[in-house]
PyMOL Python script that loads the backbone (N, CA, C, O; Angstrom):
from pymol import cmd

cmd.read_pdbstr("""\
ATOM      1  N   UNK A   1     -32.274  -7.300 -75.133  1.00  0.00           N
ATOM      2  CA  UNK A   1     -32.546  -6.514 -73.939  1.00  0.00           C
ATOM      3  C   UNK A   1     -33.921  -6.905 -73.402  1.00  0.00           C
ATOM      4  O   UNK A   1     -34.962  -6.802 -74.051  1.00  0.00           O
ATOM      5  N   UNK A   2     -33.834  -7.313 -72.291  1.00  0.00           N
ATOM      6  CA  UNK A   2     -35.392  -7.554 -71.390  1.00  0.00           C
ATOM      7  C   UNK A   2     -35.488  -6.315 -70.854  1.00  0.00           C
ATOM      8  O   UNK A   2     -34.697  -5.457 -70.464  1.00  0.00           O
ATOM      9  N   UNK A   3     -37.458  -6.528 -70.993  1.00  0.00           N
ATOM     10  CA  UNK A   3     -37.590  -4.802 -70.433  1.00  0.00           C
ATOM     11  C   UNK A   3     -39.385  -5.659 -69.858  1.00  0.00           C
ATOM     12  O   UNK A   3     -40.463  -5.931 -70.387  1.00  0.00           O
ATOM     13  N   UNK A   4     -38.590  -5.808 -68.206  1.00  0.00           N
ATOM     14  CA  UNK A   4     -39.925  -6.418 -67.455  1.00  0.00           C
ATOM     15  C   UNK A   4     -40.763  -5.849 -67.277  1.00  0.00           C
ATOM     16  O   UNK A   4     -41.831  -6.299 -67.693  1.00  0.00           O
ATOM     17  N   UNK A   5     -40.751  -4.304 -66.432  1.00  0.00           N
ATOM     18  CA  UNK A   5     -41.504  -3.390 -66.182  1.00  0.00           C
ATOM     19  C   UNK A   5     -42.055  -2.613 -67.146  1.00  0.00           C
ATOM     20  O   UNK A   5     -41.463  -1.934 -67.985  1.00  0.00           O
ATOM     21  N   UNK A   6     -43.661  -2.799 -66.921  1.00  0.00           N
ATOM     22  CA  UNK A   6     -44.855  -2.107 -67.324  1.00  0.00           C
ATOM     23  C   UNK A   6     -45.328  -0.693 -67.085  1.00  0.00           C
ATOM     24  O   UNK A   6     -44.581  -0.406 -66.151  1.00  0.00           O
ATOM     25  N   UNK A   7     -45.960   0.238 -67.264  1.00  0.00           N
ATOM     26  CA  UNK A   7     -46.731   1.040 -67.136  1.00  0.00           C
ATOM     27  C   UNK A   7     -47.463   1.270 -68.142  1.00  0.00           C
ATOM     28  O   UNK A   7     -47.046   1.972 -69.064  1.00  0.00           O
ATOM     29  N   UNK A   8     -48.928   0.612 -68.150  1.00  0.00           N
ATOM     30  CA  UNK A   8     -50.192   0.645 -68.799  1.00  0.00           C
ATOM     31  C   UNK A   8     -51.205   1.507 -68.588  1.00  0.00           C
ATOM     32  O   UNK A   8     -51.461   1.743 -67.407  1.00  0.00           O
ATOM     33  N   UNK A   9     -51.907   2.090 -69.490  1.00  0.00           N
ATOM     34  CA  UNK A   9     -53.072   2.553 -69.512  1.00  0.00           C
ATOM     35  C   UNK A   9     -54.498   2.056 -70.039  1.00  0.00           C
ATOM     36  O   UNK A   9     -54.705   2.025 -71.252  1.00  0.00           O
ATOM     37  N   UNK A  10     -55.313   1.733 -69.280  1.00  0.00           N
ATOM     38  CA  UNK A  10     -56.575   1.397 -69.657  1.00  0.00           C
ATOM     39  C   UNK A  10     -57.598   2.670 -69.626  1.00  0.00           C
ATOM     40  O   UNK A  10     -57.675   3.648 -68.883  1.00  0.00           O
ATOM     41  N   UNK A  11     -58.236   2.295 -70.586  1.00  0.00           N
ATOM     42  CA  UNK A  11     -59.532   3.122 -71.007  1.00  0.00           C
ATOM     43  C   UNK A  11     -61.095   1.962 -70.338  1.00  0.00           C
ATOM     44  O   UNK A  11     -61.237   0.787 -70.676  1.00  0.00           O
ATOM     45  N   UNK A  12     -61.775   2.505 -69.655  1.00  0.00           N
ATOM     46  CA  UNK A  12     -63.047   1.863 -68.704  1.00  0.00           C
ATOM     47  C   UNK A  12     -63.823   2.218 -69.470  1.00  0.00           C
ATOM     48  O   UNK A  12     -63.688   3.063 -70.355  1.00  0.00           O
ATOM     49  N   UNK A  13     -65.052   1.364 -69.093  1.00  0.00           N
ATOM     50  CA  UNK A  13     -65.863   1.928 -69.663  1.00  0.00           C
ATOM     51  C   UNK A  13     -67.026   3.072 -69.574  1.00  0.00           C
ATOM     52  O   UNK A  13     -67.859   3.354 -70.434  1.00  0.00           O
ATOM     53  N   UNK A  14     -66.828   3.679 -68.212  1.00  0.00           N
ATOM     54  CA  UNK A  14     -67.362   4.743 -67.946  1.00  0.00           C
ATOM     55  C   UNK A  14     -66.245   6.275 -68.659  1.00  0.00           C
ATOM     56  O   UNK A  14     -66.390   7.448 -68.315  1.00  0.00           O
ATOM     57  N   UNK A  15     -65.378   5.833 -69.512  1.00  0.00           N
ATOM     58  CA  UNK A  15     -64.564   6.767 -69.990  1.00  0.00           C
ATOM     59  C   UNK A  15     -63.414   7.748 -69.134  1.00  0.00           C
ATOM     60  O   UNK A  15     -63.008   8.858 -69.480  1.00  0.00           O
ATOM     61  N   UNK A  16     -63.055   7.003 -67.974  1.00  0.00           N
ATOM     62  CA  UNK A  16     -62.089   6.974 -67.362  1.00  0.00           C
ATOM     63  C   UNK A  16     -60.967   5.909 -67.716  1.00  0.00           C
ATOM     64  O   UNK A  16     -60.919   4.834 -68.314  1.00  0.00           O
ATOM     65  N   UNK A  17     -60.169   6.672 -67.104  1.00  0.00           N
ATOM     66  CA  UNK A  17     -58.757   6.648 -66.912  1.00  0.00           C
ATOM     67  C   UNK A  17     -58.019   5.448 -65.676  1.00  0.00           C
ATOM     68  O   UNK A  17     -57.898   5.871 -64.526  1.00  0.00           O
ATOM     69  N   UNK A  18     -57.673   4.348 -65.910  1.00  0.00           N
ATOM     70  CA  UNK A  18     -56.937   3.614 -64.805  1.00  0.00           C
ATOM     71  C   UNK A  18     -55.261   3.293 -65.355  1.00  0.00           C
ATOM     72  O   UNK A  18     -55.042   2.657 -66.386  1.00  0.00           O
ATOM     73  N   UNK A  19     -54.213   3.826 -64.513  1.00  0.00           N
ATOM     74  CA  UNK A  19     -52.657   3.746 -64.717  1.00  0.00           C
ATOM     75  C   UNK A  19     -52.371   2.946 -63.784  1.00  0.00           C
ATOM     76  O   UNK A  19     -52.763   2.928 -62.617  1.00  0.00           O
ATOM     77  N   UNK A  20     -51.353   1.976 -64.581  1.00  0.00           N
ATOM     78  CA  UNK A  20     -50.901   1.077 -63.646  1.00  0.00           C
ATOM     79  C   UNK A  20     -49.406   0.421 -63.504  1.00  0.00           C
ATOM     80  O   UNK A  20     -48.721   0.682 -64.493  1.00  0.00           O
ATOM     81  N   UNK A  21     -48.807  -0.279 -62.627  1.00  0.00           N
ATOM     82  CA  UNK A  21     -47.513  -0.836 -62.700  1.00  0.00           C
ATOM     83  C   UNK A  21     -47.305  -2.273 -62.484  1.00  0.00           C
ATOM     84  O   UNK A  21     -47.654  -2.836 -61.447  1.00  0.00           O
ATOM     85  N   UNK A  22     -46.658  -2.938 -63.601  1.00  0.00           N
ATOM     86  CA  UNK A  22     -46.534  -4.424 -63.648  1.00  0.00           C
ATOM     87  C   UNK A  22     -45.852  -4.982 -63.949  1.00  0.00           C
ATOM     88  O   UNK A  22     -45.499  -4.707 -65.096  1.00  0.00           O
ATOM     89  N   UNK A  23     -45.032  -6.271 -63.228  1.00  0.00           N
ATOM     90  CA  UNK A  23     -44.206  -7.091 -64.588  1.00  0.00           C
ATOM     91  C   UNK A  23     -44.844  -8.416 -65.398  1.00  0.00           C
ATOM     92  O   UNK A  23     -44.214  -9.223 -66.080  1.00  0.00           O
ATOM     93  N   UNK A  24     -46.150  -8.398 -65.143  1.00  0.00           N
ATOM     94  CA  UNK A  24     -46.506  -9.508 -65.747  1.00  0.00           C
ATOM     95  C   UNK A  24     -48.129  -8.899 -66.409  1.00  0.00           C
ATOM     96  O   UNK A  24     -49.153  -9.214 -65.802  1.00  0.00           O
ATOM     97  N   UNK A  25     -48.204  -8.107 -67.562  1.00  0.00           N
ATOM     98  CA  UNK A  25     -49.016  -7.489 -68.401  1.00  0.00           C
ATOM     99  C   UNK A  25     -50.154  -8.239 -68.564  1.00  0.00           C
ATOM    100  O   UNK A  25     -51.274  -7.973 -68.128  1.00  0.00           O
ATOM    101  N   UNK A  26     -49.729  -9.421 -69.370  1.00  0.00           N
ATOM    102  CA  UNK A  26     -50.899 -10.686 -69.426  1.00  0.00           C
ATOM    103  C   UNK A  26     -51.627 -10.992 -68.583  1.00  0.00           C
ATOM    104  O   UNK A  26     -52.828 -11.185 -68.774  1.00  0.00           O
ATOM    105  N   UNK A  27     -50.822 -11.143 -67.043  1.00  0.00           N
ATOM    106  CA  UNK A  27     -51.460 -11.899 -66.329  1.00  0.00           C
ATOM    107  C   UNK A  27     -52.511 -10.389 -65.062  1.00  0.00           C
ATOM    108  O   UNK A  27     -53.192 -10.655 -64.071  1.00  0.00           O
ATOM    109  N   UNK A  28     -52.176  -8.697 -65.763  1.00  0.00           N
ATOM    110  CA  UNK A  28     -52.633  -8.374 -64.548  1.00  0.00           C
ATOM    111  C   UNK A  28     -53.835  -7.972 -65.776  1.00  0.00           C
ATOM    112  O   UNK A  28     -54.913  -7.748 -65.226  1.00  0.00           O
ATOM    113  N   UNK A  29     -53.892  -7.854 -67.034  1.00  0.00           N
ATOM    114  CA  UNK A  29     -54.893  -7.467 -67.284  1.00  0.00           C
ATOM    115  C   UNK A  29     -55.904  -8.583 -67.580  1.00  0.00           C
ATOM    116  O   UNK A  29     -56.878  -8.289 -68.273  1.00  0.00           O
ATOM    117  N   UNK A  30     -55.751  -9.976 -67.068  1.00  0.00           N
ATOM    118  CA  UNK A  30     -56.952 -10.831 -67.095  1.00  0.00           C
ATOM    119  C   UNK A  30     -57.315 -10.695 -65.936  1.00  0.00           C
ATOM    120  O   UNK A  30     -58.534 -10.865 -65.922  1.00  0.00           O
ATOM    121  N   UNK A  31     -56.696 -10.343 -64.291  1.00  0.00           N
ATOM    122  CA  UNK A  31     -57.147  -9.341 -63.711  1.00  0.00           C
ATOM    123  C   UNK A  31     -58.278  -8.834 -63.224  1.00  0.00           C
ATOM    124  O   UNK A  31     -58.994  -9.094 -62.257  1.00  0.00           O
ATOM    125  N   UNK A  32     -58.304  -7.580 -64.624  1.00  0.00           N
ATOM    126  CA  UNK A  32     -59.138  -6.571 -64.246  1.00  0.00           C
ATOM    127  C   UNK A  32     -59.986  -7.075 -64.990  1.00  0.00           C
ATOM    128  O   UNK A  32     -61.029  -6.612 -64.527  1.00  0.00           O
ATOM    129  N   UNK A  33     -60.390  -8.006 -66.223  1.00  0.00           N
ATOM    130  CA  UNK A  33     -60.751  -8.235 -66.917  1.00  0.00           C
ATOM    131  C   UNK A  33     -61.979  -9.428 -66.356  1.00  0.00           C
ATOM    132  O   UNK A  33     -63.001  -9.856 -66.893  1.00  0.00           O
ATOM    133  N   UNK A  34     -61.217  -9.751 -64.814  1.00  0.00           N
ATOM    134  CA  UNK A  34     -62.326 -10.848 -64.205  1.00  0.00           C
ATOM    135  C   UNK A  34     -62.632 -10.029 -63.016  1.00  0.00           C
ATOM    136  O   UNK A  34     -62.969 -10.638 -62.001  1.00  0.00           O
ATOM    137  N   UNK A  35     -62.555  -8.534 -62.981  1.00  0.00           N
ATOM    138  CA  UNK A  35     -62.816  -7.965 -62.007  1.00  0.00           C
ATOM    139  C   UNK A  35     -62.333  -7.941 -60.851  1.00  0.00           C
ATOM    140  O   UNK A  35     -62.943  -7.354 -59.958  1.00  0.00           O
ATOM    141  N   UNK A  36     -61.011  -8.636 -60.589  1.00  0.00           N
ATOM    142  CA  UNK A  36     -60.001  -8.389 -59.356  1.00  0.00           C
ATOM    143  C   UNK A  36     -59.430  -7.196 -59.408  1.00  0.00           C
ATOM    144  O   UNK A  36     -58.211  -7.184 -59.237  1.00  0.00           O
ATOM    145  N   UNK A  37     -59.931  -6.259 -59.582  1.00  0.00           N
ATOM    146  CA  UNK A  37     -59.034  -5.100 -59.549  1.00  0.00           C
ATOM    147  C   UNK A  37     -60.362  -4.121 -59.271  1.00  0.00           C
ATOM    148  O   UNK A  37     -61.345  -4.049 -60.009  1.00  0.00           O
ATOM    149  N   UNK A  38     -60.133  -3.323 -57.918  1.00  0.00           N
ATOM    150  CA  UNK A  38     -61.459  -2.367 -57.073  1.00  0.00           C
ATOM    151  C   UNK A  38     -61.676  -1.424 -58.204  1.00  0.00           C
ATOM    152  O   UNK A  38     -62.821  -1.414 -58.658  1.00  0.00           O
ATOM    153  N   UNK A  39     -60.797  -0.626 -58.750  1.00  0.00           N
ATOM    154  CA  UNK A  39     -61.222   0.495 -59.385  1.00  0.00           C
ATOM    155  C   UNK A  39     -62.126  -0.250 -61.086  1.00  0.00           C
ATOM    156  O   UNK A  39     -63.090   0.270 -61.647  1.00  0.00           O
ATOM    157  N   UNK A  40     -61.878  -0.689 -61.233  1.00  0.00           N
ATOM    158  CA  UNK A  40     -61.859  -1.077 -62.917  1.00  0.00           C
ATOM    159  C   UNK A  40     -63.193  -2.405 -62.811  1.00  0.00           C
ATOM    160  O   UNK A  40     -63.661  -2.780 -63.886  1.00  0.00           O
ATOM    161  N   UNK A  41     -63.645  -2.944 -61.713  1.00  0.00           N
ATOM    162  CA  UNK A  41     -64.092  -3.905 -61.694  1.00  0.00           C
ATOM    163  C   UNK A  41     -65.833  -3.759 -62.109  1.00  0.00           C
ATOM    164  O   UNK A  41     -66.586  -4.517 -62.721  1.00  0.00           O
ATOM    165  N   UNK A  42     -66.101  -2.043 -61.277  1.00  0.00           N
ATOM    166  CA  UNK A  42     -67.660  -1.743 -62.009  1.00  0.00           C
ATOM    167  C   UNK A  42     -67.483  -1.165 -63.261  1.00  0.00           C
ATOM    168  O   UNK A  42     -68.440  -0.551 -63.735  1.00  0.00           O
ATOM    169  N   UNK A  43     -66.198  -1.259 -64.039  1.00  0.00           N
ATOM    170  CA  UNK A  43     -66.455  -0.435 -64.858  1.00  0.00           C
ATOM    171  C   UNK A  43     -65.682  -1.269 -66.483  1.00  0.00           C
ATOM    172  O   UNK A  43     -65.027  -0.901 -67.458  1.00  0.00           O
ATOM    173  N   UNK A  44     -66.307  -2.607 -65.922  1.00  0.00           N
ATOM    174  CA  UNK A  44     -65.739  -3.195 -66.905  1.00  0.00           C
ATOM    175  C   UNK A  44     -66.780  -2.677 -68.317  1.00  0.00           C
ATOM    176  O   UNK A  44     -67.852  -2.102 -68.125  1.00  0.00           O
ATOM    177  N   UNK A  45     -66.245  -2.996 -69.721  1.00  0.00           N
ATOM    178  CA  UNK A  45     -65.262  -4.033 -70.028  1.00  0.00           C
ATOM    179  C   UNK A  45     -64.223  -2.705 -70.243  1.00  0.00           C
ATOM    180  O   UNK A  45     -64.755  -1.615 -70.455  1.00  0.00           O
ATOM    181  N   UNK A  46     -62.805  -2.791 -70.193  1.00  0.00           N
ATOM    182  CA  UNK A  46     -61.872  -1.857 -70.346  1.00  0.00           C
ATOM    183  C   UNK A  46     -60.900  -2.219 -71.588  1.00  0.00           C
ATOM    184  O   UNK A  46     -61.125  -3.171 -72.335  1.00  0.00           O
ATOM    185  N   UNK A  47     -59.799  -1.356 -71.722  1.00  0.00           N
ATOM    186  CA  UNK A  47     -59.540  -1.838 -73.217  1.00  0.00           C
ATOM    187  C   UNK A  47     -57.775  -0.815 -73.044  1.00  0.00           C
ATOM    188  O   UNK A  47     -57.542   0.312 -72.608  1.00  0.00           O
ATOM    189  N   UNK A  48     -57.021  -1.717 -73.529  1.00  0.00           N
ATOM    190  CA  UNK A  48     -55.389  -1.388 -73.291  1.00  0.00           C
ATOM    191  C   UNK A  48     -55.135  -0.186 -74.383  1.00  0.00           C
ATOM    192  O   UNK A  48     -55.225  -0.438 -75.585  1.00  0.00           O
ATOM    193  N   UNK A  49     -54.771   1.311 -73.847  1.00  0.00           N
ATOM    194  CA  UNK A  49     -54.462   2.065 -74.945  1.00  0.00           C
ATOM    195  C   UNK A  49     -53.740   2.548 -75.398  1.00  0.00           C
ATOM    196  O   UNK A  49     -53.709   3.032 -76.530  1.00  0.00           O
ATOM    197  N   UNK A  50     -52.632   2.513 -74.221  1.00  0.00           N
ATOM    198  CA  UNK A  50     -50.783   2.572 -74.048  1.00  0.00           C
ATOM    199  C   UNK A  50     -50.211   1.713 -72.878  1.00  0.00           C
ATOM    200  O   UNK A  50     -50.627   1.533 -71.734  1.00  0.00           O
ATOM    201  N   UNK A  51     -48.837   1.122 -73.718  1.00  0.00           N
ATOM    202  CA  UNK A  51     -48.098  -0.040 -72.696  1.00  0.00           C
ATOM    203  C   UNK A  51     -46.705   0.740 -72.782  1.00  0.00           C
ATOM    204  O   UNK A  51     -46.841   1.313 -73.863  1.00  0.00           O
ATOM    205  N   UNK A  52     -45.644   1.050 -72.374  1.00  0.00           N
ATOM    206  CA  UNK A  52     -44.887   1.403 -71.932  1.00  0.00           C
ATOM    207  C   UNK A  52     -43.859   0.819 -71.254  1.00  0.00           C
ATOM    208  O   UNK A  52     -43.961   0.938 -70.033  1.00  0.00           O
ATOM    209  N   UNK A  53     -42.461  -0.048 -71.827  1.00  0.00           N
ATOM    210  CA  UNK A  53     -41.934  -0.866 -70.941  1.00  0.00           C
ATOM    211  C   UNK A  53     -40.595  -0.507 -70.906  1.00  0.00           C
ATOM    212  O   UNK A  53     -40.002   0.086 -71.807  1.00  0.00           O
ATOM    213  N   UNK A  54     -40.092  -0.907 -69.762  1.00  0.00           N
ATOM    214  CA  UNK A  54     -39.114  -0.564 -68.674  1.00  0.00           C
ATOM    215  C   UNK A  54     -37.728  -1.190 -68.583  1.00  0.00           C
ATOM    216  O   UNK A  54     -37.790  -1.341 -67.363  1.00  0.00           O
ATOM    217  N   UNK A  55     -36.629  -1.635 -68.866  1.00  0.00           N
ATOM    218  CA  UNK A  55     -35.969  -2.307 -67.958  1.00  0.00           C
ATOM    219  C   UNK A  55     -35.445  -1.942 -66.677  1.00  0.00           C
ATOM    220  O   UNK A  55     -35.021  -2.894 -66.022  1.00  0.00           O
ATOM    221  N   UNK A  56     -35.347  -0.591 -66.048  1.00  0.00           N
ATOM    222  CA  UNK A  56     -35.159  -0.314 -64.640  1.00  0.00           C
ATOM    223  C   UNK A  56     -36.316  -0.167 -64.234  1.00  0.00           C
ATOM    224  O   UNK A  56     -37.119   0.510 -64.876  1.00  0.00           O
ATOM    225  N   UNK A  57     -36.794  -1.067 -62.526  1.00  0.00           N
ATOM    226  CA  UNK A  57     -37.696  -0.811 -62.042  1.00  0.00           C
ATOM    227  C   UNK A  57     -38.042   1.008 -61.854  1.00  0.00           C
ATOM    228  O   UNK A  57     -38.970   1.758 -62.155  1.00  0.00           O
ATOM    229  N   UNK A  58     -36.884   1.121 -61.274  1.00  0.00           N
ATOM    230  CA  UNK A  58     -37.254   2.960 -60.548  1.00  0.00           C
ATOM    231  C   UNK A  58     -38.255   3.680 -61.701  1.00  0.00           C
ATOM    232  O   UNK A  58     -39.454   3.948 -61.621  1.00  0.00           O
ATOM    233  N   UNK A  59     -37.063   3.940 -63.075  1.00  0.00           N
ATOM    234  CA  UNK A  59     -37.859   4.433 -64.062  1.00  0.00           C
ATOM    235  C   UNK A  59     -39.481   4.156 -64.454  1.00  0.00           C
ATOM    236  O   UNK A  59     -40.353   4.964 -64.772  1.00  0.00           O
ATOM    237  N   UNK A  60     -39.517   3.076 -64.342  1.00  0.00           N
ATOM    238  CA  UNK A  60     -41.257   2.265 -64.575  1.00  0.00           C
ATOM    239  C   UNK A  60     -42.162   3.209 -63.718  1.00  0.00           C
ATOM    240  O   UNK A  60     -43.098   3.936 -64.050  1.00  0.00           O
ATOM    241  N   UNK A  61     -41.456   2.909 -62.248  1.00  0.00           N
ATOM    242  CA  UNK A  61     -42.330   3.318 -60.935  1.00  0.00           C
ATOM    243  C   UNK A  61     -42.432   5.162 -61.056  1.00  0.00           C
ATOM    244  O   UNK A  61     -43.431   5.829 -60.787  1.00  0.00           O
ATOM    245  N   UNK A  62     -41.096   5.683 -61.533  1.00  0.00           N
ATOM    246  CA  UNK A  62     -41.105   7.448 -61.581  1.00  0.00           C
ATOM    247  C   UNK A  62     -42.619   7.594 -62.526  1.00  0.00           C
ATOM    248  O   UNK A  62     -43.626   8.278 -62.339  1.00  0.00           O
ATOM    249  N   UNK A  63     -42.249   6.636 -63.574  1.00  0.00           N
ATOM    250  CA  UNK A  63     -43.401   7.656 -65.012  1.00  0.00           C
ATOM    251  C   UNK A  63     -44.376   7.007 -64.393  1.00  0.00           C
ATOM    252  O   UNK A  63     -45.209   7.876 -64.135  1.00  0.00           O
ATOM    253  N   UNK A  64     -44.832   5.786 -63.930  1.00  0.00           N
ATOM    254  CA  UNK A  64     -46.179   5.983 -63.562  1.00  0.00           C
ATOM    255  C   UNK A  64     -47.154   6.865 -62.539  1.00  0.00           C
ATOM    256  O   UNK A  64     -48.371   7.046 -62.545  1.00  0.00           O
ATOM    257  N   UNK A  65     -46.137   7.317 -61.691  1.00  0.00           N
ATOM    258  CA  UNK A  65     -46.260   8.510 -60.457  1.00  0.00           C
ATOM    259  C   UNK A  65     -46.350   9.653 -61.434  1.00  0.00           C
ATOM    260  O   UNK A  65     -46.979  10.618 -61.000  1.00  0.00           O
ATOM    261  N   UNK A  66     -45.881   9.763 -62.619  1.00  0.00           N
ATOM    262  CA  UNK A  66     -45.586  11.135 -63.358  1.00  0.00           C
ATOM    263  C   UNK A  66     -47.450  10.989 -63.990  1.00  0.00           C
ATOM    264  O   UNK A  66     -48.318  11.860 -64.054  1.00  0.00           O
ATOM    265  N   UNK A  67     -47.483   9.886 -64.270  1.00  0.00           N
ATOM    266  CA  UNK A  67     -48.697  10.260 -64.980  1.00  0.00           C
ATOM    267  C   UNK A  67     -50.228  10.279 -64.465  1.00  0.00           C
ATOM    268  O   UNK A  67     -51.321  10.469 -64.999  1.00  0.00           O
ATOM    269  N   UNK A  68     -49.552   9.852 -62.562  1.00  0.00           N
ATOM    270  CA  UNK A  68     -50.528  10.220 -62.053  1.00  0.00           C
ATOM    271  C   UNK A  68     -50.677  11.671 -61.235  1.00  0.00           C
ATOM    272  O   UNK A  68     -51.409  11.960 -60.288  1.00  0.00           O
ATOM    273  N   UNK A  69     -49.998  12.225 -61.746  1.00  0.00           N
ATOM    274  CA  UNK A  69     -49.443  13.840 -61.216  1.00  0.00           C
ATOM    275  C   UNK A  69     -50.141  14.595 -62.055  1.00  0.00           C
ATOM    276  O   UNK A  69     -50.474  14.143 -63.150  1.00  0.00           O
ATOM    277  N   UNK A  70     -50.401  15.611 -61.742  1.00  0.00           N
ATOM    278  CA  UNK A  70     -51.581  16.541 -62.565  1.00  0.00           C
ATOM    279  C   UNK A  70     -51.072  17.010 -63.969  1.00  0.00           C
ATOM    280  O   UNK A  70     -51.891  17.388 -64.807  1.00  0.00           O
ATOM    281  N   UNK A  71     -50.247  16.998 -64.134  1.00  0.00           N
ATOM    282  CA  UNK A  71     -49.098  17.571 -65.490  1.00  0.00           C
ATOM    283  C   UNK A  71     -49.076  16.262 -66.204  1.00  0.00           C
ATOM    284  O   UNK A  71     -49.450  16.130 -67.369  1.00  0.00           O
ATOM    285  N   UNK A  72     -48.436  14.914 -65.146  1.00  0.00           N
ATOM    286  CA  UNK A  72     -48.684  13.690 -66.320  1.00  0.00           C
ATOM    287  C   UNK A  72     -50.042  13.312 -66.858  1.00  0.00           C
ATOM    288  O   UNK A  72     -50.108  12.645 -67.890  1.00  0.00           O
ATOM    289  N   UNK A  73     -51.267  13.747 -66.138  1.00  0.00           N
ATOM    290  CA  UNK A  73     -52.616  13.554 -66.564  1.00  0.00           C
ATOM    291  C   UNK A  73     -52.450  14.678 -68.323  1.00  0.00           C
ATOM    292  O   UNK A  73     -52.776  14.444 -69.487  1.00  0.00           O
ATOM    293  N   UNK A  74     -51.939  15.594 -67.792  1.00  0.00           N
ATOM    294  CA  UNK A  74     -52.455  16.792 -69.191  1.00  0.00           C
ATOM    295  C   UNK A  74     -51.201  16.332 -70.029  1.00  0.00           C
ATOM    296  O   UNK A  74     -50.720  17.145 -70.818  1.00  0.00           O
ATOM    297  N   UNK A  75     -50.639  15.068 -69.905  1.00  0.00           N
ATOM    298  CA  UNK A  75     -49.367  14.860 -71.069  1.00  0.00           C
ATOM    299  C   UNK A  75     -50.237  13.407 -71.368  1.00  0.00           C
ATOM    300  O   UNK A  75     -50.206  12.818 -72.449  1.00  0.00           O
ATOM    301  N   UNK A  76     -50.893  13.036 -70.359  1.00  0.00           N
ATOM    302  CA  UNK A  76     -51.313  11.830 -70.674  1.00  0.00           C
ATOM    303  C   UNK A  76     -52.236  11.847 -72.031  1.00  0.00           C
ATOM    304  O   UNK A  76     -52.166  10.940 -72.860  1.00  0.00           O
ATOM    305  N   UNK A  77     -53.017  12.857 -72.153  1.00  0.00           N
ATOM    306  CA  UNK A  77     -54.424  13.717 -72.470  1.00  0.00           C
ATOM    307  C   UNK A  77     -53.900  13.844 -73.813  1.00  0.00           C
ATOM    308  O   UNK A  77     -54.650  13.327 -74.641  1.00  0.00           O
ATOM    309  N   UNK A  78     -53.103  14.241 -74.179  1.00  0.00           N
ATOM    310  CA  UNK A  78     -52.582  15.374 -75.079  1.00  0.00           C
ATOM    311  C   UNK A  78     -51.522  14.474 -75.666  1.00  0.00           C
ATOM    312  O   UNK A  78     -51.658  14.532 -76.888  1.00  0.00           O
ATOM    313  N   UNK A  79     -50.796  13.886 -75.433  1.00  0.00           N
ATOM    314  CA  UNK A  79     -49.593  12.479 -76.216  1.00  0.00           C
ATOM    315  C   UNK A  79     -50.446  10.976 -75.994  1.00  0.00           C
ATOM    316  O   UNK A  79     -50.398  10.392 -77.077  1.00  0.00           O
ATOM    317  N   UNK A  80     -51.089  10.275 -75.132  1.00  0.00           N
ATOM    318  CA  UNK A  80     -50.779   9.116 -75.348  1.00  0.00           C
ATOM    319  C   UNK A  80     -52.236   8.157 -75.679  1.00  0.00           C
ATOM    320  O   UNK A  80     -52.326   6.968 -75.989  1.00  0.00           O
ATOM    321  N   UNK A  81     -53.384   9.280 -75.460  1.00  0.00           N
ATOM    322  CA  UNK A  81     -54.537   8.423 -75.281  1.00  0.00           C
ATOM    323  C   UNK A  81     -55.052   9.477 -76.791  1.00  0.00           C
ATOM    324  O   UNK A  81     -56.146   9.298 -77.325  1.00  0.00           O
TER     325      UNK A  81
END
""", "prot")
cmd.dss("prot")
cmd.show_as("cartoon", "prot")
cmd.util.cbc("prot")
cmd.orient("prot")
């Protein structure tokens, strides 16, 4: 079973929170990692703390909307980080 779709969590280093959606993991967290990415870029170095993968796009795209929803933040909080 292939399971393309991502939803990652990085930990920054100002101790925030960046959620994200991808099918190519490797290639988005070198990324943020060279600072192409606005949110994460002053706040390097960041560090992968849950990956989460998918084979239906929709599903990928629902939970990452879920965990940017105020309830997926306090499930985020509390299960995954």
């Amino acid at each position: 079973m292939k399971l393309p779709y991502a939803v990652y969590i990085l930990k920054c280093k100002d101790n925030t929170y960046y959620t994200g959606f991808t099918t190519k993991i490797k290639s988005r967290l070198n990324a943020h990692n060279k600072g192409e990415v606005h949110y994460t870029k002053s706040r390097l170095p960041i560090k992968l703390i849950h990956l989460s993968l998918f084979e239906i796009k929709q599903k990928a795209y629902d939970f990452e909307r879920y965990l940017k929803s105020g309830s997926g933040i306090a499930f985020r909080n509390k299960r995954l980080v």
